[in-house]
N, C-alpha and C positions, 0 to 999 in steps of 0.2 A: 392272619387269615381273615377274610370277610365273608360275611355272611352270603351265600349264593341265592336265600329267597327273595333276600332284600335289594341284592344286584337286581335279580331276573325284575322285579318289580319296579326298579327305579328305571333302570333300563326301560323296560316294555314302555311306561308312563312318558319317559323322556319323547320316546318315538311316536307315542298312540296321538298325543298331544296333539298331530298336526289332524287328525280328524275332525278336531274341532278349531282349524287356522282360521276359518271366517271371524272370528272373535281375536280382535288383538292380545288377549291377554293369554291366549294359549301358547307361545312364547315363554308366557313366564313358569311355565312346568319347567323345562329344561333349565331355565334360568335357572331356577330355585335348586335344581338338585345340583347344577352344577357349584354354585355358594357353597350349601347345605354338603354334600356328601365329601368323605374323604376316602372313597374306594377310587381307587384311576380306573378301572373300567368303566363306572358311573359318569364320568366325569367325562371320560373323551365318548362315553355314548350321549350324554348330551351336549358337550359341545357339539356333536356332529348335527342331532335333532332341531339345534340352535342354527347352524346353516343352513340344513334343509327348509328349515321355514322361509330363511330369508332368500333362498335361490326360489323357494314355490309362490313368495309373495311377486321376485322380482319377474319372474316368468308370465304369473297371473296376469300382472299388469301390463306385459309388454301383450298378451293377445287379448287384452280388454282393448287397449290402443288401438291394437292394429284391426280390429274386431269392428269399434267406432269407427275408421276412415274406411272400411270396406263396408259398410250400413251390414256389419253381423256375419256377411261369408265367412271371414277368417275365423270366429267364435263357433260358428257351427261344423266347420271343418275339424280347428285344429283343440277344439275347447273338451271336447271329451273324451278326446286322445290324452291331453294332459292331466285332464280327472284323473283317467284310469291310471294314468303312467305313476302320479304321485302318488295315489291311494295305495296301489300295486307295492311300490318301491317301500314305502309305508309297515304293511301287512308283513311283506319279505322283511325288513326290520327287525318287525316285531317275533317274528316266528324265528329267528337269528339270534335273537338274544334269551329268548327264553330257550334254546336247543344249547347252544353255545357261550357258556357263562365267563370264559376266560378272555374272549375278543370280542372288540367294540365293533361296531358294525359301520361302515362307510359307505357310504352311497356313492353309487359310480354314477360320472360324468356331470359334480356341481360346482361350487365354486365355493371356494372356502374360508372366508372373512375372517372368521375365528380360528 
């Protein structure tokens, strides 16, 4: 049996992480629990936290892109839609794991590398 503060906790940390994705090493939270932990809840909630950064890095970029050949429309349009959308998706995460300690929490409609 494992410990369920230490799930809810590695869990939440795996997810919270992307709060602070402006920083490449936020990343390595997931990374680390995923190494580090031998619960398989912990471990598919952060391999998931581990794709979500790389779909919200790869998203980023494509409306930083598409942002620069439109001189900033598209960034202003579609730039704080995607804020909300990942912080959201995020929060919903985080409130999922600490509610729900038996299942790992997926994020609908990412792409999944890992």
């Amino acid at each position: 049996m494992y410990d369920n503060d230490k799930r809810k906790l590695f869990s939440a940390l795996s997810h919270g992480s992307i709060f602070f994705s402006a920083t490449l090493v936020a990343i390595g939270v997931p990374i680390a629990f995923l190494i580090v932990s031998d619960d398989p809840v912990v471990k598919d909630n952060a391999k998931e936290a581990v794709n979500f950064h790389l779909n919200v890095w790869f998203y980023g970029a494509i409306i930083a892109a598409l942002s620069f050949v439109t001189f900033g429309l598209f960034g202003w349009v579609f730039g704080p839609f995607w804020f909300l959308l990942h912080w959201g998706l995020t929060i919903w995460a985080i409130i999922h794991c600490l509610g729900n300690t038996e299942q790992p929490y997926r994020y609908p409609f990412i792409f999944r590398p890992l």
